[in-house]
N, CA, C and O atoms as a GROMACS GRO file, in nm:
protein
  344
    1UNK      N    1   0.081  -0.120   0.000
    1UNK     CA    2   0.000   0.000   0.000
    1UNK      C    3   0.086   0.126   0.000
    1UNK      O    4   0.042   0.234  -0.040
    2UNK      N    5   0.228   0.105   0.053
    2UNK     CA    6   0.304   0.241   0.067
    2UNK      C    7   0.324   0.264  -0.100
    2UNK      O    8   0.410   0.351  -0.112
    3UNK      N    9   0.290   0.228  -0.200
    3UNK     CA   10   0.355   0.249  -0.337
    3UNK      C   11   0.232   0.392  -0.383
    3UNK      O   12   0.245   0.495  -0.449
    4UNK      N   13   0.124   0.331  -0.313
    4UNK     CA   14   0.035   0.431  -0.304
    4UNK      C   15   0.130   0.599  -0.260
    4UNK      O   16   0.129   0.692  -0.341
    5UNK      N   17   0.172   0.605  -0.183
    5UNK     CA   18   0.208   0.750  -0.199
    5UNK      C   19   0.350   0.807  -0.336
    5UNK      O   20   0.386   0.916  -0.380
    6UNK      N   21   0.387   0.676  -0.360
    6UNK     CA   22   0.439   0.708  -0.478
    6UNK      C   23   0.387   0.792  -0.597
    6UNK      O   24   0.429   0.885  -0.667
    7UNK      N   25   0.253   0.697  -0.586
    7UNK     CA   26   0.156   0.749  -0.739
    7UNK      C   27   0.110   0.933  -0.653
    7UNK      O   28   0.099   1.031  -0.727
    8UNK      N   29   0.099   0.942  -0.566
    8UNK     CA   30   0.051   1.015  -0.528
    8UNK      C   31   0.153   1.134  -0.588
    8UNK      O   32   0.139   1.212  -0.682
    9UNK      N   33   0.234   1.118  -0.515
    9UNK     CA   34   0.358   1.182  -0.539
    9UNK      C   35   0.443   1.243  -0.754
    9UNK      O   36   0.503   1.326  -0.823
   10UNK      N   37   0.369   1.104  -0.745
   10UNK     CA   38   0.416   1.064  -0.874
   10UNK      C   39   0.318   1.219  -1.038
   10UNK      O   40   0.364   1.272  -1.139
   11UNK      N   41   0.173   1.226  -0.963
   11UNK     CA   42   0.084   1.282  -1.002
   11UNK      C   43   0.144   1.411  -1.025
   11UNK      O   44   0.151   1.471  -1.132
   12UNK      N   45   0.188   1.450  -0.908
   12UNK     CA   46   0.224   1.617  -0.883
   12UNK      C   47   0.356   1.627  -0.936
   12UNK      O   48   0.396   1.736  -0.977
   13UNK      N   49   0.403   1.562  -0.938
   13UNK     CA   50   0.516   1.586  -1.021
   13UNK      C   51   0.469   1.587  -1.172
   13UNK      O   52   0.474   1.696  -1.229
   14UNK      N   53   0.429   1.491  -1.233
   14UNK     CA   54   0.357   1.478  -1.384
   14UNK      C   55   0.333   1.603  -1.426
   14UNK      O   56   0.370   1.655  -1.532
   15UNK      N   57   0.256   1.659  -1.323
   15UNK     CA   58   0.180   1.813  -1.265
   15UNK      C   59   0.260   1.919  -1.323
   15UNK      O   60   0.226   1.998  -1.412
   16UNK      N   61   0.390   1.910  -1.252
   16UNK     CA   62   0.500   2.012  -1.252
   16UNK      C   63   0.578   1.968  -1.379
   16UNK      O   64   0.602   2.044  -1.472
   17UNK      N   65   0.600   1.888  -1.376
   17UNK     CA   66   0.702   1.852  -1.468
   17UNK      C   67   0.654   1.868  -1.631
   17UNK      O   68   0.714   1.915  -1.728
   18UNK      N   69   0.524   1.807  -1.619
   18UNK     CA   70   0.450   1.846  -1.794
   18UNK      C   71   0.417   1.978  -1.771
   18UNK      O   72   0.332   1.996  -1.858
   19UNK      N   73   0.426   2.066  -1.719
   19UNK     CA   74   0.400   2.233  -1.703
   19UNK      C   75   0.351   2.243  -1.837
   19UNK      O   76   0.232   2.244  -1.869
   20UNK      N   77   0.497   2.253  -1.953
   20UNK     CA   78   0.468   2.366  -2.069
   20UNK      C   79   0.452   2.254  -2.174
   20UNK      O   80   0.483   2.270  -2.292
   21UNK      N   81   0.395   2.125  -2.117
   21UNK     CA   82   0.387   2.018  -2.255
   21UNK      C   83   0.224   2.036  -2.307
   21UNK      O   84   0.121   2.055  -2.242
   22UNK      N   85   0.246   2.023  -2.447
   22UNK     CA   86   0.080   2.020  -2.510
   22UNK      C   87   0.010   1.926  -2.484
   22UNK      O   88  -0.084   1.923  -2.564
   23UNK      N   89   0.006   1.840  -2.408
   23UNK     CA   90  -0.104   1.691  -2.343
   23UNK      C   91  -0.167   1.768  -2.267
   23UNK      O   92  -0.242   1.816  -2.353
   24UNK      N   93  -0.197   1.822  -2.169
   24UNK     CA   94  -0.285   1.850  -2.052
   24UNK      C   95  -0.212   1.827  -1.940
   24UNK      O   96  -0.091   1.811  -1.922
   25UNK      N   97  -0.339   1.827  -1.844
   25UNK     CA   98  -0.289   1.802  -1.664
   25UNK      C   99  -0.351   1.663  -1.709
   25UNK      O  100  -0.290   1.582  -1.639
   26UNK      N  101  -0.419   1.610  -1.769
   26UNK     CA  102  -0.467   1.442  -1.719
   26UNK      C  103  -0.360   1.371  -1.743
   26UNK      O  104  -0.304   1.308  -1.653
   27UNK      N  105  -0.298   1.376  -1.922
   27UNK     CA  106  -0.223   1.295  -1.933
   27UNK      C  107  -0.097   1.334  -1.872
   27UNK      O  108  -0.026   1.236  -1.847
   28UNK      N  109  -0.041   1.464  -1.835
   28UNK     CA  110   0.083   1.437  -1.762
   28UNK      C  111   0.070   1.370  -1.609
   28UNK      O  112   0.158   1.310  -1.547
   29UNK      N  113  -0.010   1.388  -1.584
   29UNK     CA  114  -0.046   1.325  -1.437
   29UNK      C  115  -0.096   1.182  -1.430
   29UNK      O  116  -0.115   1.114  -1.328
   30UNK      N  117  -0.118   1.139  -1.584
   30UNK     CA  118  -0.070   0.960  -1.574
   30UNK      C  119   0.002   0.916  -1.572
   30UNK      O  120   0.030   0.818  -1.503
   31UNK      N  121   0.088   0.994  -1.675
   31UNK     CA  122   0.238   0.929  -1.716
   31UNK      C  123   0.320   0.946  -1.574
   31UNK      O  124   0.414   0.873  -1.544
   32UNK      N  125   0.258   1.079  -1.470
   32UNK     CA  126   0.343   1.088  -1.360
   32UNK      C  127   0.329   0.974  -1.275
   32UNK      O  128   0.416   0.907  -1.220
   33UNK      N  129   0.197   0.964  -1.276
   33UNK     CA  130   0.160   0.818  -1.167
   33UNK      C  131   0.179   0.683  -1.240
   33UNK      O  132   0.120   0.579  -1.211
   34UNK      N  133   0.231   0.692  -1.297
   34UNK     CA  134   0.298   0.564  -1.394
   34UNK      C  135   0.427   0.564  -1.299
   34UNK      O  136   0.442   0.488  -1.203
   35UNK      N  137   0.515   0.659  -1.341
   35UNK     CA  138   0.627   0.689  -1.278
   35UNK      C  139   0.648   0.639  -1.159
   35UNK      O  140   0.710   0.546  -1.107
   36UNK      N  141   0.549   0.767  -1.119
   36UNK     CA  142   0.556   0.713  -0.938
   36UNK      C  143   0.553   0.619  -0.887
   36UNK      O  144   0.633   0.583  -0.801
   37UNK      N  145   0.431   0.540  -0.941
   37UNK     CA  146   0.410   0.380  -0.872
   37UNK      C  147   0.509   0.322  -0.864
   37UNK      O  148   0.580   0.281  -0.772
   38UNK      N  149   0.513   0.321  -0.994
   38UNK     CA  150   0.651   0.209  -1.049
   38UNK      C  151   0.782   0.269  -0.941
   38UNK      O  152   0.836   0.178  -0.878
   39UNK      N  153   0.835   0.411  -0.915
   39UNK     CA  154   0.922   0.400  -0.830
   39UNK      C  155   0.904   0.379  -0.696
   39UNK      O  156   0.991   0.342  -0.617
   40UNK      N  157   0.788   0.404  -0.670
   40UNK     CA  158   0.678   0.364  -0.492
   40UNK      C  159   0.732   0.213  -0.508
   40UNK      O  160   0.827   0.188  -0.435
   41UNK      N  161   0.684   0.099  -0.598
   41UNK     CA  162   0.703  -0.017  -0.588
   41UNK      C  163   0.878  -0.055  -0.559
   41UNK      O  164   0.900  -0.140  -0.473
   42UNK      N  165   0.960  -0.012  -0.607
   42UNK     CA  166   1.106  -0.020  -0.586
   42UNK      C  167   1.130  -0.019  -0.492
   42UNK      O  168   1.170  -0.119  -0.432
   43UNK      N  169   1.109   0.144  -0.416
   43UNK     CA  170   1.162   0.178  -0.282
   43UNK      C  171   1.089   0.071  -0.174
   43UNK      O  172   1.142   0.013  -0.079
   44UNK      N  173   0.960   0.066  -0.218
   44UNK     CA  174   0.922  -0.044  -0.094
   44UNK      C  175   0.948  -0.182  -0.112
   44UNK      O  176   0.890  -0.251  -0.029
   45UNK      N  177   1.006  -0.235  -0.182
   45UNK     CA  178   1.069  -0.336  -0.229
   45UNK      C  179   1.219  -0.325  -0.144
   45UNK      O  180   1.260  -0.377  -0.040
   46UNK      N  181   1.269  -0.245  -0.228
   46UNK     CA  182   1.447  -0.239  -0.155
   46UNK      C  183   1.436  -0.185   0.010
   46UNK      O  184   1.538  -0.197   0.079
   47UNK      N  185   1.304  -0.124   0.073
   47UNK     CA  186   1.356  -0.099   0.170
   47UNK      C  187   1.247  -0.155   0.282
   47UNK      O  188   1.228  -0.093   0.386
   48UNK      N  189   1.184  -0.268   0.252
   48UNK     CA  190   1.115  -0.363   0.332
   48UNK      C  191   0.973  -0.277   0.323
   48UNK      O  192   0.959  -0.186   0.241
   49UNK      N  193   0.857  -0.318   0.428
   49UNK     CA  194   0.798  -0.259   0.476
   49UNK      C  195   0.743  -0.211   0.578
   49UNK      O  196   0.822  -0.243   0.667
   50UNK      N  197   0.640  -0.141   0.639
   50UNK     CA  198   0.644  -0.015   0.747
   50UNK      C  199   0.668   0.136   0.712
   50UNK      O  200   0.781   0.162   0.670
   51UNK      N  201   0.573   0.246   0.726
   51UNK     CA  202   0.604   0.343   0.689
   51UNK      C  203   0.637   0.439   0.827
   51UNK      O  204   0.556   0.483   0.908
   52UNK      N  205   0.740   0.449   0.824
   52UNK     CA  206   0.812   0.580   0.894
   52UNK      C  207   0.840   0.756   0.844
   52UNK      O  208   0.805   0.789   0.730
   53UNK      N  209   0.890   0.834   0.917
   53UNK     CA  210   0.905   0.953   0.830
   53UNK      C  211   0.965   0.963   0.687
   53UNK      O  212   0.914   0.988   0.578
   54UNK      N  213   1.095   0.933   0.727
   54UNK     CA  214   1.187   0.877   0.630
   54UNK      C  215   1.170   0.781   0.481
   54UNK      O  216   1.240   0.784   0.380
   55UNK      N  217   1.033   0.688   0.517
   55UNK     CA  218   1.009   0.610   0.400
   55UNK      C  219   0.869   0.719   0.347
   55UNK      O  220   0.857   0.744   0.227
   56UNK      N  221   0.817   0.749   0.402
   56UNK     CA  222   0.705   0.876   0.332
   56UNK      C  223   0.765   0.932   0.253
   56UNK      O  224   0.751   0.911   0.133
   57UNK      N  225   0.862   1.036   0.313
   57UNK     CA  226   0.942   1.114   0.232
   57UNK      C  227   0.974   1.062   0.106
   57UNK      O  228   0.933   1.104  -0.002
   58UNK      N  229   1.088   0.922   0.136
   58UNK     CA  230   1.106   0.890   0.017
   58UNK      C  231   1.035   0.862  -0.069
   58UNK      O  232   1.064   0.897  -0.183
   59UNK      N  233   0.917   0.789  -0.044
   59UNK     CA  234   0.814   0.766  -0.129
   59UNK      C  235   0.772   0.895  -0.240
   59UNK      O  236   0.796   0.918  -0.358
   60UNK      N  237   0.718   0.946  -0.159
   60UNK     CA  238   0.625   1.109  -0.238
   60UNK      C  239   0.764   1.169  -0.350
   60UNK      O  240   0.763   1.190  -0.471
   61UNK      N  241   0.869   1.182  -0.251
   61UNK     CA  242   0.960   1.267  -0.306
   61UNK      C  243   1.020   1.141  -0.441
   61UNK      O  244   1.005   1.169  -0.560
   62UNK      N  245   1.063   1.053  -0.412
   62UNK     CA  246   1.065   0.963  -0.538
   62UNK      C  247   1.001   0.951  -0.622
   62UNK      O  248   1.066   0.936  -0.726
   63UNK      N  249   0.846   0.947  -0.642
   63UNK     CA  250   0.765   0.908  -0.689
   63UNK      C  251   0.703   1.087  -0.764
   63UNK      O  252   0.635   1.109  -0.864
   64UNK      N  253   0.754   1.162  -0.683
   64UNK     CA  254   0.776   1.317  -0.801
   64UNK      C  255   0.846   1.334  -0.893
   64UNK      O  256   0.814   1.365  -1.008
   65UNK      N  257   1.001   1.306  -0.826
   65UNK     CA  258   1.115   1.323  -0.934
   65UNK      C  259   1.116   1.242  -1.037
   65UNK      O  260   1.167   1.290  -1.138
   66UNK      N  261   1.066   1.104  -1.046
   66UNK     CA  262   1.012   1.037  -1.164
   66UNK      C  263   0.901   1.048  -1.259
   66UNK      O  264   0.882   1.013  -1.376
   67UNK      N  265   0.815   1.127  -1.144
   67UNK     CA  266   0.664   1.157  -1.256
   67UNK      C  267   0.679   1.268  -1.337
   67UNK      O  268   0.628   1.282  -1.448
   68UNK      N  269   0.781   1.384  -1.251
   68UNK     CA  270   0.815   1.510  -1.319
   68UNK      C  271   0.919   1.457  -1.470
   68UNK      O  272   0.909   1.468  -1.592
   69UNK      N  273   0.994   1.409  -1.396
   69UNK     CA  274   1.109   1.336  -1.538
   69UNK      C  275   1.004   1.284  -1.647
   69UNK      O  276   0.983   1.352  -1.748
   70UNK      N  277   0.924   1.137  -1.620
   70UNK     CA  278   0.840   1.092  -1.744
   70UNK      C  279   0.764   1.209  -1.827
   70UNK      O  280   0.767   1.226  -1.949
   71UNK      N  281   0.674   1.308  -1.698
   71UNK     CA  282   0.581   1.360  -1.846
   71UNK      C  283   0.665   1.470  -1.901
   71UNK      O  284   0.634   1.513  -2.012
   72UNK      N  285   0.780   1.528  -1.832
   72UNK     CA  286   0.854   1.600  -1.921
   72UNK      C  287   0.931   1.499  -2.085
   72UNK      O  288   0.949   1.549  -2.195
   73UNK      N  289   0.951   1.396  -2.057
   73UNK     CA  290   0.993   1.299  -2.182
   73UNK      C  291   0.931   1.303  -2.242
   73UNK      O  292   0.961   1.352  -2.351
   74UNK      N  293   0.736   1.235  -2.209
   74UNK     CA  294   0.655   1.218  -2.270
   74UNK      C  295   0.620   1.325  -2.366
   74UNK      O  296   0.599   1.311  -2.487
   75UNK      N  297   0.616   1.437  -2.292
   75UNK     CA  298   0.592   1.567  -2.387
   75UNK      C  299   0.697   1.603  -2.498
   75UNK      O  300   0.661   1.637  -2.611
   76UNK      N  301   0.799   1.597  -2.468
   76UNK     CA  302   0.951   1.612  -2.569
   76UNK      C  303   0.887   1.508  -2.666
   76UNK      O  304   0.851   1.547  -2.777
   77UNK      N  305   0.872   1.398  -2.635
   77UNK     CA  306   0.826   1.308  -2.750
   77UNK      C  307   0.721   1.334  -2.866
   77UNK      O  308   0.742   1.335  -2.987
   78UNK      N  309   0.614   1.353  -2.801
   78UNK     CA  310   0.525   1.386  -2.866
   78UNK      C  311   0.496   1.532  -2.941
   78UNK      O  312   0.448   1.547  -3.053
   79UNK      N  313   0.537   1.631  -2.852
   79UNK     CA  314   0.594   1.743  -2.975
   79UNK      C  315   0.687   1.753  -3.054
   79UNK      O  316   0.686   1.847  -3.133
   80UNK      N  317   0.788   1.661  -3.052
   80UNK     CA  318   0.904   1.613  -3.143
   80UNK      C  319   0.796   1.528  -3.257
   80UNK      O  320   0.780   1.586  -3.365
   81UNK      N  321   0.733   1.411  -3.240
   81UNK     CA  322   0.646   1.408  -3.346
   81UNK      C  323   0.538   1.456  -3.427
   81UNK      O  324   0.501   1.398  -3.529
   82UNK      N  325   0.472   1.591  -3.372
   82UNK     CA  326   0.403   1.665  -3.376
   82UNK      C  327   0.492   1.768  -3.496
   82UNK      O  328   0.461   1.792  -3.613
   83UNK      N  329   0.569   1.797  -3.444
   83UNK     CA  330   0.697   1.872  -3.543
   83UNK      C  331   0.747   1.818  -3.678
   83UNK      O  332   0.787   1.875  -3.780
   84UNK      N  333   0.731   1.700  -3.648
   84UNK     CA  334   0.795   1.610  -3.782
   84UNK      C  335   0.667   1.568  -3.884
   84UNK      O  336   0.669   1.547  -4.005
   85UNK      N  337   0.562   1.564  -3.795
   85UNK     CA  338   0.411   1.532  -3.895
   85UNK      C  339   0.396   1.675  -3.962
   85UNK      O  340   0.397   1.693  -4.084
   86UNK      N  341   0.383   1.778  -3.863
   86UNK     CA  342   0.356   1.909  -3.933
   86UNK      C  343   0.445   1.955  -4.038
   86UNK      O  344   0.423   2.062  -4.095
   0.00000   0.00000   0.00000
């Protein structure tokens, strides 16, 4: 269940991170909670389970810096093909 604050995490970053991409807030905030989960699932993997301060943190804050990273890609991508169709 702690992977859950990943996605959480993962969202708001998508959020921030797709800022100036042409998809929207939905799809950057999938691709973020894509992210997130997927890094929520790692950290609680590599670092057992039980949530303490320390594993929150990491969670949310992991699960941003990956969602912000994906929908910023996602967007590079897709206006890179957007560019090449036009």
């Amino acid at each position: 269940m702690e992977w859950l604050l990943g996605v959480l995490g993962g969202v708001v970053g998508g959020g921030v991170g797709g800022a100036k991409s042409p998809l929207g807030p939905v799809v950057n905030g999938a691709a973020g909670a894509v992210g997130g989960g997927i890094t929520g699932a790692i950290i609680q993997a590599a670092t057992g389970s039980g949530l303490d301060f320390g594993q929150i943190l990491a969670q949310v804050a992991g699960g941003g810096a990956v969602g912000a990273v994906l929908a910023a890609i996602t967007g590079f991508v897709t206006k890179s093909k957007a560019a090449k169709v036009g």
